[in-house]
C-alpha positions in Angstrom: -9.6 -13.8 7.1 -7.2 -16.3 7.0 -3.5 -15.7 6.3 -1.6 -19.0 4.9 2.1 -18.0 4.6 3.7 -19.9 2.2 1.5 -23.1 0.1 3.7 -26.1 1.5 0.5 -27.0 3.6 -2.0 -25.4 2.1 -4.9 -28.2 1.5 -7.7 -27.7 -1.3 -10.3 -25.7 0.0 -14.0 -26.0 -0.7 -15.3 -24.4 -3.7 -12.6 -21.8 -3.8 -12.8 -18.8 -5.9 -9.6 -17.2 -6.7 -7.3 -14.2 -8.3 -3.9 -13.9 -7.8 -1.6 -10.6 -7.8 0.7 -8.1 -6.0 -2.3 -6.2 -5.2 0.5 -3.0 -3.8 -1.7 -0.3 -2.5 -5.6 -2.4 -2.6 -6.5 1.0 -4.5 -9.4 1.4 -6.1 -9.1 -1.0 -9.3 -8.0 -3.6 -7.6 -10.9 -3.0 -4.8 -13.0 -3.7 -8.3 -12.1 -7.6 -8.8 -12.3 -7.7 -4.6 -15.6 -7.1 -4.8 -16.5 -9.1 -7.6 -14.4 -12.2 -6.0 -16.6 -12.6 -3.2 -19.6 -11.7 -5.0 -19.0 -14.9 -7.1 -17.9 -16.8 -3.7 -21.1 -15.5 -1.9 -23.2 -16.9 -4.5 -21.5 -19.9 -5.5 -21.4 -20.5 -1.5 -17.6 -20.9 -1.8 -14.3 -19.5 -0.3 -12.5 -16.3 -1.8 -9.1 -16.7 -2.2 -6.4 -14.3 -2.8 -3.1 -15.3 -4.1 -0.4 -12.7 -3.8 3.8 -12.4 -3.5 6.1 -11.2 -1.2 8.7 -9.7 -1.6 6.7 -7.8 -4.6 8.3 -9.4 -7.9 9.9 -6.5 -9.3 12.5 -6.5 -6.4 13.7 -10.1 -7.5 13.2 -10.2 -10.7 13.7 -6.3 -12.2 17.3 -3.9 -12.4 15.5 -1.8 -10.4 14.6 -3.1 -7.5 16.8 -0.9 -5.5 14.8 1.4 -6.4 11.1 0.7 -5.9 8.9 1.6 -3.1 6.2 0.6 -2.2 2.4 1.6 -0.9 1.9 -0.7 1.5 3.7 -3.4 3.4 2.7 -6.7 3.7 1.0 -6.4 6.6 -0.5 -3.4 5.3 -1.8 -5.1 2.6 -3.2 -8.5 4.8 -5.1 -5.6 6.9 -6.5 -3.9 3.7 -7.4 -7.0 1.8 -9.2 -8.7 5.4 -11.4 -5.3 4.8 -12.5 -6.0 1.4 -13.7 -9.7 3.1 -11.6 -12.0 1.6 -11.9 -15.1 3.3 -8.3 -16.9 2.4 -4.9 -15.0 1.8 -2.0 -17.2 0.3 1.2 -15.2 1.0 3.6 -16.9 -1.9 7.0 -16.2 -0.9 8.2 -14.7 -4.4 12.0 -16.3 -5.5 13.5 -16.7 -8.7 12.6 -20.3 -8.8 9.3 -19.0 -8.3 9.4 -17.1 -11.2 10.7 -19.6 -13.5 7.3 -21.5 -13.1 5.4 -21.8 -16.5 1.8 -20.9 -17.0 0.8 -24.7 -17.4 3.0 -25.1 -13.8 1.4 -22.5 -12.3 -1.9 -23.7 -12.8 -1.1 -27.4 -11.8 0.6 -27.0 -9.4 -0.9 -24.2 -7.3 -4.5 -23.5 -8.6 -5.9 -27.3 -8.9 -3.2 -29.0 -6.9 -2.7 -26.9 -3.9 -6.0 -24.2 -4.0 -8.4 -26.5 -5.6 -9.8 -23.8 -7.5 -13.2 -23.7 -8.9 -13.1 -20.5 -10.5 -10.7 -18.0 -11.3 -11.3 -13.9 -11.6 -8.6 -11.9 -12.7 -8.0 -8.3 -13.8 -8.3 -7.8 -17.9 -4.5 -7.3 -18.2 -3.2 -9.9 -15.3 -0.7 -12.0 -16.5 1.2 -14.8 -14.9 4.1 -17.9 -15.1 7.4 -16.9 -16.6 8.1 -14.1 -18.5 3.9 -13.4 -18.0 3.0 -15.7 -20.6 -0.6 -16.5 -19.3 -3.6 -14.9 -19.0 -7.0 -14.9 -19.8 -6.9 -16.4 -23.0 -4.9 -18.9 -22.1 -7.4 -20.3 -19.7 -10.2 -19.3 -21.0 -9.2 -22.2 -24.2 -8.2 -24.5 -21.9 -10.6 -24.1 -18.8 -13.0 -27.2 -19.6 -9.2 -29.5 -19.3 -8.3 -27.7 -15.9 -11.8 -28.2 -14.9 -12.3 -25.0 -13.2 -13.8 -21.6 -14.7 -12.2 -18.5 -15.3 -13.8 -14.6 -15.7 -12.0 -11.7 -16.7 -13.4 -8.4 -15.0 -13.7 -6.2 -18.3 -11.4 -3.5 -19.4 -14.0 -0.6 -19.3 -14.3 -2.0 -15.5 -11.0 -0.9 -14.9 -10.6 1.4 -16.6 -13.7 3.7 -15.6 -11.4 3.8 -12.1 -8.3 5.2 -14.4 -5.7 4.1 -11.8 -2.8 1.6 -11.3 -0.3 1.8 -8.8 2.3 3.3 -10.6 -0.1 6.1 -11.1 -0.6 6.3 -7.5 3.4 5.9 -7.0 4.0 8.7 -9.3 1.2 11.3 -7.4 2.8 10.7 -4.2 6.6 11.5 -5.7 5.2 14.8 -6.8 3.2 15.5 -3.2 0.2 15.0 -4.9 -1.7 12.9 -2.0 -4.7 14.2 -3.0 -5.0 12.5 -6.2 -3.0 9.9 -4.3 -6.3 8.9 -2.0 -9.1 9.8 -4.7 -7.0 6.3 -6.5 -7.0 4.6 -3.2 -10.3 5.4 -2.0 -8.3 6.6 1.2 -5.5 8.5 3.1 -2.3 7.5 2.5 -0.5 6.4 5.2 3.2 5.7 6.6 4.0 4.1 10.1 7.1 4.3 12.6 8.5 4.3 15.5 8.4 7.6 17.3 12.5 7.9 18.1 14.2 11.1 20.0 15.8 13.9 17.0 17.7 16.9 17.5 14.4 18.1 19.7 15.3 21.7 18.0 11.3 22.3 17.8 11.0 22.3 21.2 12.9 25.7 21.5 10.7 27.2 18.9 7.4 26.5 20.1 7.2 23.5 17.7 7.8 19.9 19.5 7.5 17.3 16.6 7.5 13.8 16.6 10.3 12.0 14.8 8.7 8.8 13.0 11.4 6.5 11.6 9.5 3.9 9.5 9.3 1.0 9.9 9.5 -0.9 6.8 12.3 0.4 4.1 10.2 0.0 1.1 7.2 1.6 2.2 7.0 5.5 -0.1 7.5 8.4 1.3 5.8 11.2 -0.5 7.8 14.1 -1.6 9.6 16.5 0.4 7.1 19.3 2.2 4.9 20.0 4.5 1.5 18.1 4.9 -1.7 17.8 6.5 -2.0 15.0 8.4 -4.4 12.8 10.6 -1.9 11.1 13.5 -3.1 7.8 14.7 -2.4 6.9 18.0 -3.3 4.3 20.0 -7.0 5.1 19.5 -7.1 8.2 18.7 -7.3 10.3 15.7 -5.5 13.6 16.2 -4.4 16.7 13.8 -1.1 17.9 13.0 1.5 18.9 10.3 4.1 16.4 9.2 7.5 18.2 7.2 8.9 15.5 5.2 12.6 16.5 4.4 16.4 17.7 5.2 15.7 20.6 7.6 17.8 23.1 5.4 17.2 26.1 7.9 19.0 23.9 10.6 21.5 22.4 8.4 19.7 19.0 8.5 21.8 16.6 6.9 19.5 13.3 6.4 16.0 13.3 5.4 13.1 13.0 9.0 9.4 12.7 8.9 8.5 15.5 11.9 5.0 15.7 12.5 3.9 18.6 15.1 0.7 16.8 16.9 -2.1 19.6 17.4 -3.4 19.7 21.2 -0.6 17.0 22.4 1.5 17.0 24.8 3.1 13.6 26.0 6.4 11.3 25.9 6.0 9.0 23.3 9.5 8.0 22.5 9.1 4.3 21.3 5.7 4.4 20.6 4.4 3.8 16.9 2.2 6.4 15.0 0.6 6.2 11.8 0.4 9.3 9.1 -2.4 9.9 6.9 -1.9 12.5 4.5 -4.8 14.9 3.7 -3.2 17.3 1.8 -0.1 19.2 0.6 0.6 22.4 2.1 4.5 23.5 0.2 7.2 22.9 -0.4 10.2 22.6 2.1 12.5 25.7 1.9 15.1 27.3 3.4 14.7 30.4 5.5 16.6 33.3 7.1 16.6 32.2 10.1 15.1 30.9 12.9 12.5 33.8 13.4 11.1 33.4 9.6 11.3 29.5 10.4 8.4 30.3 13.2 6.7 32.7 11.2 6.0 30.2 8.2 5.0 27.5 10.8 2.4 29.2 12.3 1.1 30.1 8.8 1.6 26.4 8.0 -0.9 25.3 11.6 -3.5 27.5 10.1 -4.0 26.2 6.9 -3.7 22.8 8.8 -6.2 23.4 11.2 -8.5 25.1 8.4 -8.2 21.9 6.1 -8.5 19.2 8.8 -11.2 20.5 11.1 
């Protein structure tokens, strides 16, 4: 695949078949209109293109874009979207001059003028230009003037997947990363830098791994403990990742502490990624020390018996 940041010299490409949107998460749905893109380029011997925005819009143009976080980063997303076999990936950096396009601009300017776009899919409810005054319609009534064609993939498509990423958003605020990945089609994931903590697990028989992400906008899923496949380098491993304050040791700001089963090495620096399988509690507060270690080792077994 290849990545075009920005459209300043983006040149018309051949026969390009084209959808456009934030595409947060490539879950499921959106893995729907992937697939039917470069169908339609496969067969029409074209190019798929994917337009998408970053920053996402709602951080520019929405009250609360302190607020949002987001499923994947961006290049997250470029890795996930050169999976589904896109061929082109148009990274629009997303301003508020950006926003104030119109429809009509929208479509001069960057479909015919800069993409050259033959045909256009797009999601039933995709809208686009300012204040989302295009869509299918739109096109559809005016497609033989732009001289390119547009298809809608149908609602019932969609629909049949029953998922959106605010759906996905709201499972993984809850620690529901099981219905999380049946949306994506996958593990959810989260990636740092492995950085030194309080190294209080060492003294209990627990040595974790401190991830500090790497992106600030990336979710994290609720506070609790987890199931978790650990990426690194190139292997796959097992382990148990507490998301939370500590409140046993009077933690004061929220880690991500994953105990690595079967590891044993100084990887201070290094990066890791998290997938999370499944949701083992919720994080509590305990006696003491000694009930700490007694849960954890409760915790590693229903670990181990759901990963392996």
């Amino acid at each position: 695949m290849i990545v075009h940041h920005g459209i300043d010299t983006l040149t018309p490409l051949p026969r390009a078949v084209v959808t456009s949107g934030t595409f947060d998460g490539v879950h499921r749905g959106h893995q729907k209109i992937l697939a039917r893109l470069t169908e339609v380029a496969r067969s029409n011997n074209g190019q798929s293109v994917v337009l998408t925005y970053w920053p996402h819009p709602r951080t520019v143009v929405s009250n609360d874009s302190q607020n949002l976080r987001l499923l994947s980063t961006l290049d997250e997303k470029i890795a996930l979207l050169s999976e589904a076999g896109v061929d082109h990936l148009v990274v629009i950096p997303f301003t508020r001059s950006f926003s104030q396009l119109t429809s009509e601009e929208f479509i001069s300017s960057i479909l015919i003028q800069k993409i050259g776009t033959q045909k256009l899919v797009i999601g039933y409810d995709h809208r686009f230009g300012r204040d989302r005054e295009g869509g299918f319609d739109y096109i559809k009534a005016h497609q033989s003037e732009y001289g390119f064609e547009v298809e809608e993939i149908p609602r019932q498509d969609i629909e049949d997947v029953g998922v959106s990423s605010s759906k996905i958003r709201t499972a993984l605020a809850e620690g529901n990363v099981q219905t999380a990945n049946r949306f994506l089609g996958r593990s959810y994931n989260v990636t740092g830098t492995i950085v030194k903590g309080r190294q209080l697990g060492r003294t209990i028989g627990f040595p974790t791994a401190n991830l500090q992400v790497d992106d600030p906008v990336k979710l994290i899923p609720a506070n609790g403990v987890y199931a978790v496949d650990v990426q690194h380098r190139t292997k796959t491993l097992g382990g148990m990742t507490n998301i939370g304050f500590r409140p046993t040791v009077a933690g004061e700001n929220q880690t991500i502490e994953t105990f690595i089963f079967n590891f044993d090495a100084d990887i201070y620096g290094e990066h890791l990624t998290l997938q999370f399988r499944e949701y083992i509690r919720p994080e509590q507060k305990f006696s003491g020390l000694p009930a700490l270690v007694e849960q954890l080792k409760h915790d590693e077994e229903r670990a181990r018996a759901l990963l392996f």
